[in-house]
C-alpha positions as CSV (number, residue, x, y, z in Angstrom):
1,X,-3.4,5.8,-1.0
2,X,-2.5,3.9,2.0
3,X,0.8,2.0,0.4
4,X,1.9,5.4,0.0
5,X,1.2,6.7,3.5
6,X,2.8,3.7,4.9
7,X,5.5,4.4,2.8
8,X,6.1,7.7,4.0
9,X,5.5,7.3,7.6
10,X,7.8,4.3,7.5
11,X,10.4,6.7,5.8
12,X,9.9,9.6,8.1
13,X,10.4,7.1,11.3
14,X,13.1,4.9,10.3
15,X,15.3,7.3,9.3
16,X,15.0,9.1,13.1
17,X,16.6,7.2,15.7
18,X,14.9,5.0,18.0
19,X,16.1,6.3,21.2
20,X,18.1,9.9,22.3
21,X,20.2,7.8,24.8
22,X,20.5,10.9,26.6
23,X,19.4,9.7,30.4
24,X,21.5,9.5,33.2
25,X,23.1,6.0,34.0
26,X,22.0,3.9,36.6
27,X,25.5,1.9,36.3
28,X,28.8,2.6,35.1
29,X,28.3,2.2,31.9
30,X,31.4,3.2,29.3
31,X,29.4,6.3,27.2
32,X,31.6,5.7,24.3
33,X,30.2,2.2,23.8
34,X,26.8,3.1,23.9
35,X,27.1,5.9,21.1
36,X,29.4,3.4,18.9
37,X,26.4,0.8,19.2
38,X,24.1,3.8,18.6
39,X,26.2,4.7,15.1
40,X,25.8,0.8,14.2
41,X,22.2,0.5,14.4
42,X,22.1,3.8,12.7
43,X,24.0,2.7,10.3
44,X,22.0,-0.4,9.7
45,X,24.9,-3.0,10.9
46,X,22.9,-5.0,13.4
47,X,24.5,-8.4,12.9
48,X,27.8,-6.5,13.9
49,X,26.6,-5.2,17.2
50,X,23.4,-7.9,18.2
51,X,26.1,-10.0,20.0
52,X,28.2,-7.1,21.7
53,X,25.0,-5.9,22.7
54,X,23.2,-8.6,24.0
55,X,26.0,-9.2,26.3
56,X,25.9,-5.9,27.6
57,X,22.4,-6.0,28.6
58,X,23.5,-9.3,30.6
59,X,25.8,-8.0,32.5
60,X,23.6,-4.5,33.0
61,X,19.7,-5.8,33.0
62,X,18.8,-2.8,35.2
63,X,20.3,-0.6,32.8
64,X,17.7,1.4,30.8
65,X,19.8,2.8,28.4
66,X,21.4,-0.8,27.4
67,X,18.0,-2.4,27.1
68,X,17.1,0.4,25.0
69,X,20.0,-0.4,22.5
70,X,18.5,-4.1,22.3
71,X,15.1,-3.1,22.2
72,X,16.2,-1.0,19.0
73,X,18.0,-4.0,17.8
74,X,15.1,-6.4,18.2
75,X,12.5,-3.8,16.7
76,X,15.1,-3.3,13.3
77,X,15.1,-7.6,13.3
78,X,11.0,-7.5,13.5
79,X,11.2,-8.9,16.7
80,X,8.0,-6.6,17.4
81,X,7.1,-8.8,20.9
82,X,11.0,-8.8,22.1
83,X,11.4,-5.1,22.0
84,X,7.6,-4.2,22.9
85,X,8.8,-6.8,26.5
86,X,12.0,-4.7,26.3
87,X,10.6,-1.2,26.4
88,X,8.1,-2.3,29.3
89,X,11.0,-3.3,31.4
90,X,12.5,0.3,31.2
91,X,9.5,1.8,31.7
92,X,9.3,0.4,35.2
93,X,12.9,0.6,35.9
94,X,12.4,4.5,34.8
95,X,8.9,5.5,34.7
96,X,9.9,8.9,32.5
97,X,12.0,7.3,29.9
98,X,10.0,9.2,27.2
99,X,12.0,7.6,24.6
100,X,10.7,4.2,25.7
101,X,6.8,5.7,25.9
102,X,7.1,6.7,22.2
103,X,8.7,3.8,20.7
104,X,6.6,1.5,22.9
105,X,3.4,3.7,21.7
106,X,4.2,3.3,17.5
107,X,4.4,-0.6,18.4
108,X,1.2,-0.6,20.1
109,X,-0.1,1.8,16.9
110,X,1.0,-0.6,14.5
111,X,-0.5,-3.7,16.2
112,X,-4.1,-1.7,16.5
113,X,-4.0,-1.0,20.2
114,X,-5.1,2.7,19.2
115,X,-6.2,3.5,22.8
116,X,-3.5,2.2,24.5
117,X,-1.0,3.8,22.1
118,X,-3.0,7.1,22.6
119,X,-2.5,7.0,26.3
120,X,1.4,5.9,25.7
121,X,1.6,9.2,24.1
122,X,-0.5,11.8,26.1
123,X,1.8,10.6,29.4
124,X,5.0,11.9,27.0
125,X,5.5,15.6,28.2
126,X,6.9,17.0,24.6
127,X,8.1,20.1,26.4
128,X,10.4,18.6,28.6
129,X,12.4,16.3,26.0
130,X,15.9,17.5,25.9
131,X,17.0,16.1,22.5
132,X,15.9,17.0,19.2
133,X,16.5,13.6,17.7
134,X,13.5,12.4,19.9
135,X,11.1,15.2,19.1
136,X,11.7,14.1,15.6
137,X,10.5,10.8,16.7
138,X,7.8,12.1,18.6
139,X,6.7,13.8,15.8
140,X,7.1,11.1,13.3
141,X,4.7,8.7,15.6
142,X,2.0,11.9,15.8
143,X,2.0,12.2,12.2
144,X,1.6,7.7,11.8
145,X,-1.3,8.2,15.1
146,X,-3.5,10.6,12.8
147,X,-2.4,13.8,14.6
148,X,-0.3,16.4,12.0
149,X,-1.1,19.2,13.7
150,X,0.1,17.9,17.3
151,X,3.1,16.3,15.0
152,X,3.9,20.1,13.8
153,X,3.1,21.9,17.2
154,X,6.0,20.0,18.8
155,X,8.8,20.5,15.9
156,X,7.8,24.6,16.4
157,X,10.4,25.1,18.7
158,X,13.1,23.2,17.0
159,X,15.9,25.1,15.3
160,X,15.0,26.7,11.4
161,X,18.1,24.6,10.3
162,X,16.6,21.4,11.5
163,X,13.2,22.3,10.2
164,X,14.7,22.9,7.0
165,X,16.3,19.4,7.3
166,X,16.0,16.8,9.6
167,X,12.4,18.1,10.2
168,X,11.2,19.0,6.3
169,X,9.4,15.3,5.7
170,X,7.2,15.4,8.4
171,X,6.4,18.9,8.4
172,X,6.0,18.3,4.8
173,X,3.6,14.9,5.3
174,X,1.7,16.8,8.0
175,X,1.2,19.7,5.5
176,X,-0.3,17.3,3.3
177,X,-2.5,15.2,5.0
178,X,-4.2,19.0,6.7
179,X,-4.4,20.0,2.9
180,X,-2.4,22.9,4.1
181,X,-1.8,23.6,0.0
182,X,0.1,26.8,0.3
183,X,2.3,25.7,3.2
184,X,3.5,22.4,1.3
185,X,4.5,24.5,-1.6
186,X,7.0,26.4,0.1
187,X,8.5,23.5,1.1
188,X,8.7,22.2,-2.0
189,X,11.8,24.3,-3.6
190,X,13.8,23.0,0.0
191,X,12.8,19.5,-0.9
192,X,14.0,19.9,-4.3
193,X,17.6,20.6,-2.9
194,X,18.0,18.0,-0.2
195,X,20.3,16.1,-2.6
196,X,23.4,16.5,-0.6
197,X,22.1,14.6,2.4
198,X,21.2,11.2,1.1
199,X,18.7,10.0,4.0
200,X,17.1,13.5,3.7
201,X,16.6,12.9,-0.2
202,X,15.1,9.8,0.2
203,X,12.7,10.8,2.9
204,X,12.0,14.3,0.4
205,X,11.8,12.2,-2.4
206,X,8.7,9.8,-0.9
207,X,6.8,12.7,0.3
208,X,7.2,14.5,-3.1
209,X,6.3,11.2,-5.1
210,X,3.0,11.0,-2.5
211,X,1.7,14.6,-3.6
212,X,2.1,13.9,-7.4
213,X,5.5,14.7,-8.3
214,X,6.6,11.9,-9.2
215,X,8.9,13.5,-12.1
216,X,10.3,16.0,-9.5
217,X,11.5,12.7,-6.7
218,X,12.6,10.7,-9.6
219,X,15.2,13.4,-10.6
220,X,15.8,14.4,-6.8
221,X,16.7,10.9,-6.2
222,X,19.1,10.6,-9.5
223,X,20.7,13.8,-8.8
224,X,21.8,12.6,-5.6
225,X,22.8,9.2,-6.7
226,X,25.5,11.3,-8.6
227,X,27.1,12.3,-5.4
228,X,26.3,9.2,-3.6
229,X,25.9,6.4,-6.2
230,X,26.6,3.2,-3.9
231,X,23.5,4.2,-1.7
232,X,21.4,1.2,-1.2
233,X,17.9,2.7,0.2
234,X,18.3,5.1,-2.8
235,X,18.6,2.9,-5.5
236,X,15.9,1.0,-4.0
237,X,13.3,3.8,-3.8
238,X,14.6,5.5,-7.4
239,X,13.5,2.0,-9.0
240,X,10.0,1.8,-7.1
241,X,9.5,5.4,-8.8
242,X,10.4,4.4,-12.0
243,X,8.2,2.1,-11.6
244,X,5.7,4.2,-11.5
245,X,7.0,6.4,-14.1
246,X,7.2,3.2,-16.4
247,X,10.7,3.8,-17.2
248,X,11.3,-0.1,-16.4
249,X,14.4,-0.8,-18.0
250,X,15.9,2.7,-15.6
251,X,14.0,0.7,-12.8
252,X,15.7,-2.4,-13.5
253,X,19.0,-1.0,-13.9
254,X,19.1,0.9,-10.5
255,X,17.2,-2.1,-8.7
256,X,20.4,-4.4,-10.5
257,X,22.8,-1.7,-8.8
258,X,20.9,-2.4,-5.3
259,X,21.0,-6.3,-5.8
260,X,24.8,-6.2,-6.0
261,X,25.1,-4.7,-2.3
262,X,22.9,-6.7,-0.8
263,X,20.8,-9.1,-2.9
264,X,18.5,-10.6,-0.3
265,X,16.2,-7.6,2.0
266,X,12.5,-7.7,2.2
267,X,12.7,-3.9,0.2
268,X,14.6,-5.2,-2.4
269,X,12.4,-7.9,-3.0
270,X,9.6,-5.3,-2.5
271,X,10.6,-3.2,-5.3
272,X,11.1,-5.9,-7.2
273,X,7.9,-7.3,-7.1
274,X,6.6,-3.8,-8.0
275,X,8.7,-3.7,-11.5
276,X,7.0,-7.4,-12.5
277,X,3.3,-6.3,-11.7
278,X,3.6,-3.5,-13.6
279,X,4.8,-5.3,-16.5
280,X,2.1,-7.8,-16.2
281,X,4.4,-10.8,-14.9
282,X,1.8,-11.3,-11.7
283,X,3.5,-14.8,-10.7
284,X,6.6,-13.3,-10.9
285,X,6.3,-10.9,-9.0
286,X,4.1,-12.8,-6.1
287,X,7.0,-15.2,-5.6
288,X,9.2,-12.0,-4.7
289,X,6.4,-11.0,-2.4
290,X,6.8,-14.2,-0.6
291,X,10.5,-13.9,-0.3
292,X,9.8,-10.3,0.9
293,X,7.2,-11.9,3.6
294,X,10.3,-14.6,4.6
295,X,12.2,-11.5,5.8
296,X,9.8,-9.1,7.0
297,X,6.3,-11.5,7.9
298,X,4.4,-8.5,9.5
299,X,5.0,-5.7,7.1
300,X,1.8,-4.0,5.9
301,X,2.6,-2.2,2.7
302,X,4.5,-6.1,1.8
303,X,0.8,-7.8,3.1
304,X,-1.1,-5.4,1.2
305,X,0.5,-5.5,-2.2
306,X,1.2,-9.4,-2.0
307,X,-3.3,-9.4,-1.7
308,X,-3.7,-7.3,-4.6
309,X,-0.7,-9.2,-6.7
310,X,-2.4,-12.8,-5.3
311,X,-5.4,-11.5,-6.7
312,X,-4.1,-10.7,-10.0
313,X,-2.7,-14.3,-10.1
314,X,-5.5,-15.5,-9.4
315,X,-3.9,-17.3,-6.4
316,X,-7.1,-16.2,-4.0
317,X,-6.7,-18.4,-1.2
318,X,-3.4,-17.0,-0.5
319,X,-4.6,-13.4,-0.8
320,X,-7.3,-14.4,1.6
321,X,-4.5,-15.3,4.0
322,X,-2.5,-12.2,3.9
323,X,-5.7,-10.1,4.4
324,X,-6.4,-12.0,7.0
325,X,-3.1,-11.4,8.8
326,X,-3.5,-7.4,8.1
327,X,-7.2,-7.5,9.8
328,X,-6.3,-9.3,12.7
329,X,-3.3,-6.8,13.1
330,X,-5.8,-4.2,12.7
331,X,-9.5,-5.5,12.4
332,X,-10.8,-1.8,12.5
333,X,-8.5,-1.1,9.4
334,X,-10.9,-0.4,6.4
335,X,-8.3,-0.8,4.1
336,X,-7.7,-4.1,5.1
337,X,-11.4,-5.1,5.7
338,X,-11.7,-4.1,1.7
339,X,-9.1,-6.8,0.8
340,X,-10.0,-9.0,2.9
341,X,-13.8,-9.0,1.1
342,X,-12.4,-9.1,-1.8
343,X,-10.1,-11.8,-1.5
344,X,-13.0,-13.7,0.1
345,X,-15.4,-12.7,-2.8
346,X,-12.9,-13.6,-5.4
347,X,-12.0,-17.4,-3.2
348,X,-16.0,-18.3,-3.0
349,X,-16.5,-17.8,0.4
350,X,-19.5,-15.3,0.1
351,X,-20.3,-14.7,4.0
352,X,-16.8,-13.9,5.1
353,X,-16.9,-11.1,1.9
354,X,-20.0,-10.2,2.8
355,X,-19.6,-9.6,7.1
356,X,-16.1,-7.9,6.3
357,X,-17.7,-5.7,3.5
358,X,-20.6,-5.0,5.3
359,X,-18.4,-3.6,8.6
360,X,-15.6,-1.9,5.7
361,X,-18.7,0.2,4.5
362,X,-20.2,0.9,7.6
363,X,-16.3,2.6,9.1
364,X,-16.1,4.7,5.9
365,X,-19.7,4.8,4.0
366,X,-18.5,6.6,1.1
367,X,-15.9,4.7,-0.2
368,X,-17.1,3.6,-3.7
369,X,-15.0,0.5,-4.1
370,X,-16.1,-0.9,-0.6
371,X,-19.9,-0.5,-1.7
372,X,-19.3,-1.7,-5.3
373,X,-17.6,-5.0,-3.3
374,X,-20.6,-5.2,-1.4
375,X,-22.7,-5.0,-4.2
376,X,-21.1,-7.5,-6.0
377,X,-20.9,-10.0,-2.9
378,X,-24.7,-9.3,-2.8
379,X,-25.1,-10.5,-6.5
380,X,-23.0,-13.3,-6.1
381,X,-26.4,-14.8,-3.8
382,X,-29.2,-15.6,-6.0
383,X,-31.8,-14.5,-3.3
384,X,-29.8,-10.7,-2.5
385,X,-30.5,-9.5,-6.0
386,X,-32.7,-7.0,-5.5
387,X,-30.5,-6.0,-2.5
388,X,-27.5,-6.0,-5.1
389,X,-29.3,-4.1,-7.4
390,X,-30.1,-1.2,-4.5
391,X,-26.4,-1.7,-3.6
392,X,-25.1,-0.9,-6.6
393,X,-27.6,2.4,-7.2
394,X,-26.2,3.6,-3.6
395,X,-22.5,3.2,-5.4
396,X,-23.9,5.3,-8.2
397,X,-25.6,8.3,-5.6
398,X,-22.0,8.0,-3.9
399,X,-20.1,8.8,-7.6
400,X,-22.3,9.2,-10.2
401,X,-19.2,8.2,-13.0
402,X,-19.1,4.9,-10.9
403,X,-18.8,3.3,-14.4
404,X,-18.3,-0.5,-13.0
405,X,-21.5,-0.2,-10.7
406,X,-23.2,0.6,-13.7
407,X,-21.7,-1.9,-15.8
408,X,-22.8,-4.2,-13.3
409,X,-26.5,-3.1,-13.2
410,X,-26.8,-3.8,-16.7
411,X,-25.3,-7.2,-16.4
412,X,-28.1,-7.7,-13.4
413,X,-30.5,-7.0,-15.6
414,X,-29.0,-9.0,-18.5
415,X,-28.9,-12.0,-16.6
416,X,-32.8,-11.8,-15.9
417,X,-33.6,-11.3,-19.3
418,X,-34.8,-7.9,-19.0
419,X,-33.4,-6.2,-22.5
420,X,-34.4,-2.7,-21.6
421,X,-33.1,-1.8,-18.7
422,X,-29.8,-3.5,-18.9
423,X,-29.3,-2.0,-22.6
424,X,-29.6,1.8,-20.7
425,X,-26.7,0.8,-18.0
426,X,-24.8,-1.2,-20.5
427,X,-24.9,1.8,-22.8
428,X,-24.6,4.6,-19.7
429,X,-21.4,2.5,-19.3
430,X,-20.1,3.1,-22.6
431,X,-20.9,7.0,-22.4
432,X,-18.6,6.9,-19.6
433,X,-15.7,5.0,-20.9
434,X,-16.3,4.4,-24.3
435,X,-13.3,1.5,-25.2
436,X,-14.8,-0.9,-22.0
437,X,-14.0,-3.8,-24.2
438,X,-16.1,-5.5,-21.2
439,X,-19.2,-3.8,-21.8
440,X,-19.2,-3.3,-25.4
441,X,-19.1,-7.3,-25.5
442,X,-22.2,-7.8,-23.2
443,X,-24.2,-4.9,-25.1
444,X,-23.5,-6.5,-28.3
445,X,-25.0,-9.7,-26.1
446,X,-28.1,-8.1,-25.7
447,X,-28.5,-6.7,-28.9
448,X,-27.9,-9.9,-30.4
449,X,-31.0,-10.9,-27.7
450,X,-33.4,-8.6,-28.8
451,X,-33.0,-8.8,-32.4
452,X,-30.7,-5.8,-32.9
453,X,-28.1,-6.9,-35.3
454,X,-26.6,-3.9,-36.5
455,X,-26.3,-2.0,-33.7
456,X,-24.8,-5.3,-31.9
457,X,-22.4,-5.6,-35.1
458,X,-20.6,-2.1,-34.5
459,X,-20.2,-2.8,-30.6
460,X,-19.1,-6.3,-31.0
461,X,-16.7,-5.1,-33.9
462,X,-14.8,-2.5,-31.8
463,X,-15.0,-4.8,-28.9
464,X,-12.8,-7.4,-31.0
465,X,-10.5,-4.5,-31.9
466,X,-10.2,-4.1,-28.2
467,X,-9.4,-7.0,-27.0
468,X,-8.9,-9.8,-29.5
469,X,-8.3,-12.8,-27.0
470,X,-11.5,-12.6,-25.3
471,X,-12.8,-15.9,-26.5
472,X,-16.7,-14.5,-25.7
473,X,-16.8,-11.7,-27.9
474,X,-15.5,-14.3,-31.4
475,X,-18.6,-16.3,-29.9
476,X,-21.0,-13.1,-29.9
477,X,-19.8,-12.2,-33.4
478,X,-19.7,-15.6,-34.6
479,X,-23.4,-16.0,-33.1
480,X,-24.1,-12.6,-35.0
481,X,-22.3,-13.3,-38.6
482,X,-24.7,-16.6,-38.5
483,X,-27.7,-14.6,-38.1
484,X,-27.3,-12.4,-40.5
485,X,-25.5,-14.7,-43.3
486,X,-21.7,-14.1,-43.2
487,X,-20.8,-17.7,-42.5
488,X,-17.4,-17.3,-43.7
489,X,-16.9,-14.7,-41.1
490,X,-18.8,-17.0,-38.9
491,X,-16.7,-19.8,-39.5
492,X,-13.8,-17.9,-38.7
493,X,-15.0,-16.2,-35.6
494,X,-16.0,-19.6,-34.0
495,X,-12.3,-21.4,-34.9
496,X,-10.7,-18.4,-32.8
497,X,-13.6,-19.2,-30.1
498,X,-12.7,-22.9,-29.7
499,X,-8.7,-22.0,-29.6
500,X,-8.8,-19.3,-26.9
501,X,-11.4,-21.8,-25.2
502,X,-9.0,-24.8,-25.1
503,X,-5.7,-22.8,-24.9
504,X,-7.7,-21.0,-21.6
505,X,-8.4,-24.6,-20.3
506,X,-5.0,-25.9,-20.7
């Protein structure tokens, strides 16, 4: 859930402009120039205009609308401290530069100076902003700030034909994050015919993809493509949600297309790295995920899915090192504290997991994978069982179909000997998700343990069928064939023991 909300927020923002440039000058500055530099940066062609500009705001450093242009350029380049100084500077040359205030308050947002990007925003007076461009914007960083309804209160006034364009992704994103069902689905026949304004589809297309539609942005996005089929961002985004759709060899394709224009940007790279891990290529796609970080180092949607592909790679210290980058952007982030406990869990280093476990489940005490985490970081300690064990029966009051804190109950109990009880979560586990290759291996474990051949021999069996490279379960069954005299099945199952062992060692 959060990749996606960053996704759209980052969509609804980016694709607003930065600033209004509509102040009055405190120089002679040629208007022309500034709305051609505008364009450019709109455009996306900052190495064009970085130089042009930058000389401008030499010659005119009192010049709020200048430093504005190079405070845009700065934030497009990630130079988050260069325009954060920038905006500062105009605010005390011009104390009401609202543009400035909002610009200066999503940067103080993003780096998790909530208050201080509260205050930012309350000293912005919505009413008096002359340009609709930066009520979009003022909007946009409402809606990223937590606020939807002060995010739609200040797009009421605009005109219906820029609510039904410019405006219709973050009325949309506010609609959903209030749960306002009936209102989102009356936008949803306008989103569907944004195709003829490519920035606008792409913008649709995320928000329609974040409320379960995937099938409906996929064929938003191609249906524009037709119109516009050397569009960059689009191609990009179409093969993130085919992606998702698992139409890889569509995803390839269109990301292909986007490698051609440009084959180095930190969202190429991005999407990328999506199409690997969902094809089970893990190293793959983490190397992407570092080529993504080169270009864009504080991204959180990049952080956040280079910790959960390090994970998969089994690479933990360097998940542990991006999480640790997104908590001490945001150390109040529960999202972040989550990976970061993990990551630590995972890497061995049981306190850290623990302290940023325990604070993730104390922000948001409901969360089932924060108190499973916890649990598990408990278990890992041979003197917190007990405390484990309580964990994990919390996870179970929170969601009773919490099938892996049951799963790991039973292997509690398992691991103490104690048959009974862990055969009744072992088997609760099954009831739940009945092909848990996982727990039909251990059950068949216990059986085996308490003299229970049969039944262990028809859950080891359809474990095997499962998942016929885990080396434990041909141990279990060549363990069980032994007992009860199938030593040619025995043999067998012990052979393809020892060669998963040694090729899992090598």
């Amino acid at each position: 859930m959060l990749l996606k909300w960053l996704s759209i927020l980052a969509i609804c923002i980016l694709a607003i402009p930065l600033a209004s440039f509509v102040y009055p000058q405190k120089t002679q500055i040629d208007k022309r120039a500034i709305a051609r530099y505008q364009k450019s940066i709109e455009s996306g062609n900052i190495e064009e205009v970085e130089r042009p500009i930058l000389d401008l705001a030499v010659a005119n450093p009192a010049n709020p609308e200048v430093l504005e242009l190079l405070a845009t350029v700065r934030y497009r380049q990630n130079r988050v401290s260069e325009a954060s100084a920038l905006y500062r500077r105009i605010l005390t040359l011009d104390p009401n530069f609202s543009s400035a205030k909002i610009n200066l308050a999503r940067i103080l947002h993003n780096a998790g100076q909530f208050e201080n990007s509260q205050r930012m925003l309350a000293d912005v007076d919505a009413d008096s902003i002359p340009s609709d461009n930066l009520k979009l914007n003022l909007a946009a960083i409402y809606l990223l700030t937590g606020d939807p309804r002060k995010a739609l209160e200040t797009l009421e006034k605009l005109p219906l034909e820029t609510k039904n364009s410019d405006a219709l992704p973050i009325i949309a994103a506010s609609y959903l994050e209030l749960k306002n069902v009936k209102g989102f689905r009356d936008l949803i026949p306008l989103m569907k015919k944004a195709s003829s304004d490519p920035d606008l589809a792409a913008r649709c297309a995320e928000i329609l993809q974040s409320a379960g539609m995937n099938g409906d942005a996929v064929n938003l996005l191609r249906a524009t493509l037709t119109k516009v089929p050397i569009n960059y961002d689009l191609l990009i985004i179409l093969g993130r949600f085919e992606t998702i759709a698992k139409d890889y060899a569509s995803a390839k394709a269109h990301l292909d297309r986007a490698a051609k224009i440009n084959p180095s940007s930190a969202e190429l790279y991005f999407a990328q790295a999506l199409l690997e891990e969902a094809q089970g290529n893990s190293y793959r796609s983490l190397d992407l995920l570092k080529q993504a970080r080169s270009l864009a180092p504080d991204s959180p949607r990049i952080l956040t899915q280079f910790v959960i592909t390090a994970m998969d790679a089994n690479q933990y210290r360097a998940a542990v090192e991006a999480a640790q980058v997104l908590v001490d952007a945001k150390p109040d982030e529960p999202e972040y504290l989550y990976l970061l406990g993990a990551s630590s869990l995972h890497n061995g280093n049981i306190a850290q997991a623990e302290l940023n476990l325990q604070k993730m489940v104390e922000l948001r005490p409901k969360d089932s994978r924060g108190c499973l985490a916890l649990g598990l970081t408990f278990a890992a300690q041979k003197d917190k069982l007990e405390k484990a064990r309580q964990q994990l029966f919390h996870c179970i009051e929170i969601d009773p179909k919490n099938i892996e804190a049951r799963y790991h109950l039973g292997l509690s109990y398992k691991s103490q000997g104690e048959t009974g009880q862990a055969t009744k979560f072992l088997v609760e586990t099954i009831n739940l998700a009945p092909d848990y290759a996982d727990a039909l291996r251990d059950l068949g474990a216990v059986y085996l343990q308490s003299g229970s051949d049969q039944k262990a021999r028809v859950v080891l069996e359809k474990a095997v069928a499962l998942a016929p490279n885990d080396a434990d379960i041909h141990f279990q069954l060549s363990r069980l064939y032994n007992l009860i005299g199938e030593s040619s099945l025995a043999k067998t199952h012990l052979e393809i023991f020892q060669k998963l062992r040694n090729t899992a060692v090598k």
